[in-house]
C-alpha positions as a Python dict, from the first residue, in 0.01 Angstrom:
ca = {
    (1, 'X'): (0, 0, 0),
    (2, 'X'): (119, 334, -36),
    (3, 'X'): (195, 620, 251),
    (4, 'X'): (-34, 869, 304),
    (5, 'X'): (114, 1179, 360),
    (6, 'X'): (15, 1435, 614),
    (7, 'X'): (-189, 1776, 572),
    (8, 'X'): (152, 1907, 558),
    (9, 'X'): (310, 1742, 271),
    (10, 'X'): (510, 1533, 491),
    (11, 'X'): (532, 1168, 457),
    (12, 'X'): (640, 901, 673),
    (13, 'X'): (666, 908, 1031),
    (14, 'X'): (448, 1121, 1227),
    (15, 'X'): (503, 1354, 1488),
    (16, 'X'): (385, 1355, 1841),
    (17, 'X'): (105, 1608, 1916),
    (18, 'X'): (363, 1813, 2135),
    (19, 'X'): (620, 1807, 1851),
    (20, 'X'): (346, 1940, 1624),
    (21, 'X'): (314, 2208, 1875),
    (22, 'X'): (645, 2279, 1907),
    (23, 'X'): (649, 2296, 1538),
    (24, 'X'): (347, 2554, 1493),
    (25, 'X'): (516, 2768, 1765),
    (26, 'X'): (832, 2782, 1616),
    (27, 'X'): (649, 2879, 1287),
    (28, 'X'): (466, 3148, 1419),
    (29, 'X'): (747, 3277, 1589),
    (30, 'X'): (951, 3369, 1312),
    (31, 'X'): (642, 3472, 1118),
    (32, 'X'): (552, 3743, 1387),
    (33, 'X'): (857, 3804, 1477),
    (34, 'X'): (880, 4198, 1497),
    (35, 'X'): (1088, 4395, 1216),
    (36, 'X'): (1383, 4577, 1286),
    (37, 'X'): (1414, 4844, 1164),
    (38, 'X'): (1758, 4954, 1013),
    (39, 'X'): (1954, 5245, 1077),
    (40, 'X'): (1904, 5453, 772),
    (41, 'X'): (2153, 5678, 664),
    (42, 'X'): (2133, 6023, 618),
    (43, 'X'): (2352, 6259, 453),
    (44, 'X'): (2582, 6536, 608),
    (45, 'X'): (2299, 6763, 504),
    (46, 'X'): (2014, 6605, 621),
    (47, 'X'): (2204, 6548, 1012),
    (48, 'X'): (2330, 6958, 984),
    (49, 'X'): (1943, 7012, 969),
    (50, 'X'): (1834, 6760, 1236),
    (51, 'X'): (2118, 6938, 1475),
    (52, 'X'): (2005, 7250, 1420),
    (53, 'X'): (1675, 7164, 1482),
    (54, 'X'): (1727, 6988, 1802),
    (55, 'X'): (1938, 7289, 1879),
    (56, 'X'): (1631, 7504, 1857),
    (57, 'X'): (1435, 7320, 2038),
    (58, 'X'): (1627, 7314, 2309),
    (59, 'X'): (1661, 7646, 2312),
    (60, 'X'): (1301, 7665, 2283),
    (61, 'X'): (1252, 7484, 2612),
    (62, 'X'): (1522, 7645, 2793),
    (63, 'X'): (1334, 8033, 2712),
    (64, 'X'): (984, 7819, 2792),
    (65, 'X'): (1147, 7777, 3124),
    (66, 'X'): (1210, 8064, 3275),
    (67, 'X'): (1015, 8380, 3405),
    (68, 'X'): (803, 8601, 3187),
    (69, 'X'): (1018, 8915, 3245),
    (70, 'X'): (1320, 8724, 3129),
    (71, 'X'): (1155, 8585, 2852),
    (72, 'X'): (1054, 8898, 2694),
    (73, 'X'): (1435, 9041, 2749),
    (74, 'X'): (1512, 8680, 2516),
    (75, 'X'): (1280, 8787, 2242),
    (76, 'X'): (1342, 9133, 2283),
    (77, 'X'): (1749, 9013, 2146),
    (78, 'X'): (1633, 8845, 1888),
    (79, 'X'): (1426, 9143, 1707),
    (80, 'X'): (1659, 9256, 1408),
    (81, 'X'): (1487, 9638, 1411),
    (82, 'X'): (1571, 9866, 1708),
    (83, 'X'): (1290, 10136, 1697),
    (84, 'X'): (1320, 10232, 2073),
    (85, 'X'): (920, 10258, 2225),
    (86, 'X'): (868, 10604, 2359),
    (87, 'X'): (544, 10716, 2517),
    (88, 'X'): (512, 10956, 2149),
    (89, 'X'): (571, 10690, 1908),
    (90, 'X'): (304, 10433, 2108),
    (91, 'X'): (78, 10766, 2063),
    (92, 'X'): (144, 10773, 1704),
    (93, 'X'): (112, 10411, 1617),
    (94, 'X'): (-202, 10414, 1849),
    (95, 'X'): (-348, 10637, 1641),
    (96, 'X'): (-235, 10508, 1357),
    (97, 'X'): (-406, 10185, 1416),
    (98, 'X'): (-790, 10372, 1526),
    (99, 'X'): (-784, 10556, 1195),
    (100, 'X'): (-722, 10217, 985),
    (101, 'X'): (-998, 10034, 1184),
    (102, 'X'): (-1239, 10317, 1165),
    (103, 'X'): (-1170, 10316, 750),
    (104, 'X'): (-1182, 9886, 773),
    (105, 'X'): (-1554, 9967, 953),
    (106, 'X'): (-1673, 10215, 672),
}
């Protein structure tokens, strides 16, 4: 008579229910095994950028951090123009501003 051969396409001896088991775990193991991921590469360029932007950040947090007044002083460096605020140029651009939203509400 001939062999029959098993669901698996195995012939010839058979295996133990706890070998099967065995077997089906190991399967599924390496079929859900998670992917790693590999490190990608990135050019000179691309990791400048990424500094710079973690630079920022940080910097970011570090103003976040402290108190309001100092805060302001931080910003307050940063502005490239350097029109001083006097009490007659607020006036002025006060002013300024109620004439363009009275002309907006016409």
């Amino acid at each position: 008579g001939e062999k029959k051969s098993g669901s698996d396409g195995s012939s010839g001896s058979k295996l133990s229910k706890k070998q099967q088991l065995e077997a089906r775990m190991a399967e599924l193991n390496l079929v859900y095994r998670p992917v790693k991921e590999k490190e990608k590469k990135i050019s000179p360029e691309e990791a400048e950028k990424k500094r710079i932007a973690e630079e920022e950040e940080r910097e970011r947090l570090r103003i976040a951090s402290l108190p309001v007044e100092d805060q302001i002083e931080e910003e307050r460096a940063k502005l490239q123009t350097r029109t001083p605020v006097t009490l007659e140029l607020f006036l002025a651009w006060k002013e300024k501003k109620a004439a363009e939203r009275l002309s907006a509400t016409e």
